[in-house]
N, C-alpha and C positions, 0 to 999 in steps of 0.2 A: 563106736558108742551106740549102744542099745537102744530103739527109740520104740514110744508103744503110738498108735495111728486109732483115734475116737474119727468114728464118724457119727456126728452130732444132726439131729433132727430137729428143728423147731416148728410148732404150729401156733400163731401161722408160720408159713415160712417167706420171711421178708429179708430184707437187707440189713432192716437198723436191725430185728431179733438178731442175725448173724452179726454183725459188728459189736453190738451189747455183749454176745457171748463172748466175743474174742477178746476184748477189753477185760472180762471178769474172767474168764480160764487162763488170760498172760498171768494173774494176781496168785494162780497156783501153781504157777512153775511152766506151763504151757509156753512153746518157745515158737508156734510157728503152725502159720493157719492159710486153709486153701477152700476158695468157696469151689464147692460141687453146685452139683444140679439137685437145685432143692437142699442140700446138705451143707455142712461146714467140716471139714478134714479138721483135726489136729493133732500134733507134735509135743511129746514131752519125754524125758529121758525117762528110764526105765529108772532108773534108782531114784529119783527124782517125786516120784508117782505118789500120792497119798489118797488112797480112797476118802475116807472122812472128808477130806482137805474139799473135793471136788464135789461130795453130796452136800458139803455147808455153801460154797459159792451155790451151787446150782436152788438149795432153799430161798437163800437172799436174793435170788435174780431179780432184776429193778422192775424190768417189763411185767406188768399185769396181767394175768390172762393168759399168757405165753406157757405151753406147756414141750418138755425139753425131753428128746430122748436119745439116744447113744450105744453104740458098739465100740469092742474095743479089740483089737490085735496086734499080735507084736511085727512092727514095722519092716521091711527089708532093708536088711542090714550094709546102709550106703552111707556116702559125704551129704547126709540133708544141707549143712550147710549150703555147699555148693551148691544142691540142684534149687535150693531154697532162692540161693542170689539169681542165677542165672535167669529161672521163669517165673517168678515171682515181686523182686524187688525193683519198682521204676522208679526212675529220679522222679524227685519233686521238682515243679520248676515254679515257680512266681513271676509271672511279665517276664521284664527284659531284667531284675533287681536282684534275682536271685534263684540259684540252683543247688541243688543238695545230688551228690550221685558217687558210684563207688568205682573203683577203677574196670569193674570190668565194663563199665556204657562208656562206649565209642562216641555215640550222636549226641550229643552234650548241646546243648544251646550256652554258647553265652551270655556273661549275667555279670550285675555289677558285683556282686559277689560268690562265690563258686564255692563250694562246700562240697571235700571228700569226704567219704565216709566208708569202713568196710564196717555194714550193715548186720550179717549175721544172726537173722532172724528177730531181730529189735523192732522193727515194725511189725503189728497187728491187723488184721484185716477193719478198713476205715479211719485208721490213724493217721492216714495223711492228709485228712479234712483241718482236723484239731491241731496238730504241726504246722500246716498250710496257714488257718488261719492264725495261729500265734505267728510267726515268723511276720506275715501281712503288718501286723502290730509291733513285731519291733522294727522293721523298717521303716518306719513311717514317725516312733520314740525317739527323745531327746536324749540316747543313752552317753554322749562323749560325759566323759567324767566322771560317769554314776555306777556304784557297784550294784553289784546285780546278782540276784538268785535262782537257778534253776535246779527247782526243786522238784522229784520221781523224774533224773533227769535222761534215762534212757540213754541213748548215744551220744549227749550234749551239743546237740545242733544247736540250742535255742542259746546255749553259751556260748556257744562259737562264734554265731552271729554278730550275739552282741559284742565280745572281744572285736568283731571286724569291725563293727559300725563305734567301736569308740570307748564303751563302755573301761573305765577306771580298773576295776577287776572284778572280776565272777565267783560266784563260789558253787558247783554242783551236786548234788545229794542223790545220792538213790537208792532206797531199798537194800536192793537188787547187788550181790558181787559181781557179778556178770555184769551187769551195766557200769560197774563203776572201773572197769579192767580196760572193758568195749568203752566210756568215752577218754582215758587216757591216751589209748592207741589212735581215735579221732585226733583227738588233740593233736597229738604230734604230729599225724598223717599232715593238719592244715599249719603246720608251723607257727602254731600262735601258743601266748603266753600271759600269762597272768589272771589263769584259772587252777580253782584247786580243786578236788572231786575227793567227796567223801560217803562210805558207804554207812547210812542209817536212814531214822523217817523224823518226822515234825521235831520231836523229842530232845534231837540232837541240834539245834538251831540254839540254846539258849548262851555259849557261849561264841555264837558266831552273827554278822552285821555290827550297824544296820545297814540296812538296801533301801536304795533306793527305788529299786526296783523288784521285784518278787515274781518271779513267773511258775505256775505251776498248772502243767497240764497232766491233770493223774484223772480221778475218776469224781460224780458226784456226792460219792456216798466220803469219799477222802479228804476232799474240797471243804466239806461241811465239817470233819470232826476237826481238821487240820489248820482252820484258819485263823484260830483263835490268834496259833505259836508263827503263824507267817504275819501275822497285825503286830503282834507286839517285838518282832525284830525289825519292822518299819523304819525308815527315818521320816523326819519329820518333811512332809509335802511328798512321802512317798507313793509308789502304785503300787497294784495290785493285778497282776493280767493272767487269768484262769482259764483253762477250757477242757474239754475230755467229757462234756456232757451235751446232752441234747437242750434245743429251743424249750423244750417244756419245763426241763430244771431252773432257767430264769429263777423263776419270781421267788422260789428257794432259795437258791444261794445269793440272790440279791438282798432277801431281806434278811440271812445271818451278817451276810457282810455292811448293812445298813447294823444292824445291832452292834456289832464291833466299832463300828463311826467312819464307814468308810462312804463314799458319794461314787454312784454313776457315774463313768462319764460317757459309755456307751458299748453296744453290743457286735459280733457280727457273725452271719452264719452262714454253714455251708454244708449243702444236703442234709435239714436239721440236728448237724453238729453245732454247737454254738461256743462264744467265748466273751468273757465280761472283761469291762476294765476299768477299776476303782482309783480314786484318789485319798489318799488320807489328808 
């Protein structure tokens, strides 16, 4: 498979710029991101490639002030995958509660719950803050009995979970065919059941719930057109647990989701990634 290699420049050149981009270049097909020195590497299949596609992400970028520049060459032609898992993808771990990791990690720490996963370039560079802290929150959720939604579900860790910890049944969405392939194969990797994975976006929710639970960890600019259609598949005394944005989006998405009639119940952040969680 063909791959073309951007090396991406941002000034300034910080971390969150790098993580902003890598979150907005996954949204055009971009499958896999490597920080350089000063730079950001990435990965997308040659047939895959839409210039247009990449000049409108890059006008819309969220950060202010940030100005973005880029080279582009055609990749040497290998198993990205592979080299992609091998030095790139590390387990997540959570205390002693829980671990997320793919068969090729040996050193594994035990967890009260263990989560396989072959990964395959589904993580973003900084997505394991926003995973991290969603996962924090359903640990901690009263999910036994309650159906639940994860929605831009990516490799469906955040269903899986909940399948572990109890939850009645899940239902996952996303976008993406490639992600809804990649959480089938999770799925069965962890032998659990009573998840369904369906590939579309908000749109497609009207003939499915309600949930009790809603998780969605996609991006800010998503979050805000997309919440309307995750409030009104609610049930009633249901949540709302969001993240994929930084501390500064707060007081945005709090006050769309107060206009919908949802209530705080509280926040939590990491490396100014943050994540809300509403009650209806």
């Amino acid at each position: 498979m063909k791959y073309l290699e951007f090396i991406f420049h941002t000034q300034p050149a910080t971390e969150a710029a790098h993580d902003v981009l890598a979150a907005v270049l996954g949204e055009v097909g971009f499958e896999s991101f490597v920080e350089q020195e000063e730079a950001l590497a990435a990965y997308i299949q040659t047939a895959l490639y839409e210039e247009s596609a990449l000049q409108s992400a890059l006008a819309e970028f969220p950060l202010p002030d940030t100005e973005i520049t880029y080279t582009c060459t055609e990749a040497e032609d290998k198993d990205w995958n592979e080299e992609w898992e091998k030095n790139f993808f590390q387990p997540i771990v959570i205390g002693d509660r829980c671990v997320v990791h793919s068969t090729f990690h040996t050193d594994v720490p035990a967890a009260e719950y263990d989560i396989l996963i072959n990964p395959q370039m589904a993580f973003g560079t900084g997505h394991h803050e926003t995973t991290s802290l969603v996962m924090g929150e359903l640990l901690e959720a009263p999910l036994a009995g309650r159906a639940v939604l994860d929605m831009g579900c990516g490799t469906s860790i955040l269903a899986i979970l909940s399948r572990m910890r109890g939850a009645r049944h899940c239902t996952a969405i996303d976008i993406d065919e490639w992600c809804v392939r990649n959480s089938l194969e999770n799925i069965a990797l962890n032998g659990v059941d009573g998840i369904e994975v369906f590939q579309g976006d908000a749109s497609s929710l009207s003939d499915k719930g309600p949930f009790d639970w809603v998780i969605a960890n996609i991006n800010r600019n998503i979050l805000l057109a997309d919440m309307q259609h995750y409030v009104a598949r609610m049930a009633p005394q249901g949540h709302l647990l969001i993240s994929g944005f930084y501390t500064d989006d707060i007081p945005l998405l709090q006050a769309e989701a107060e206009r919908l009639g949802l209530r705080v119940v509280h926040h939590r952040e990491k490396n100014r990634w943050a994540c809300l969680l509403f009650h209806l």
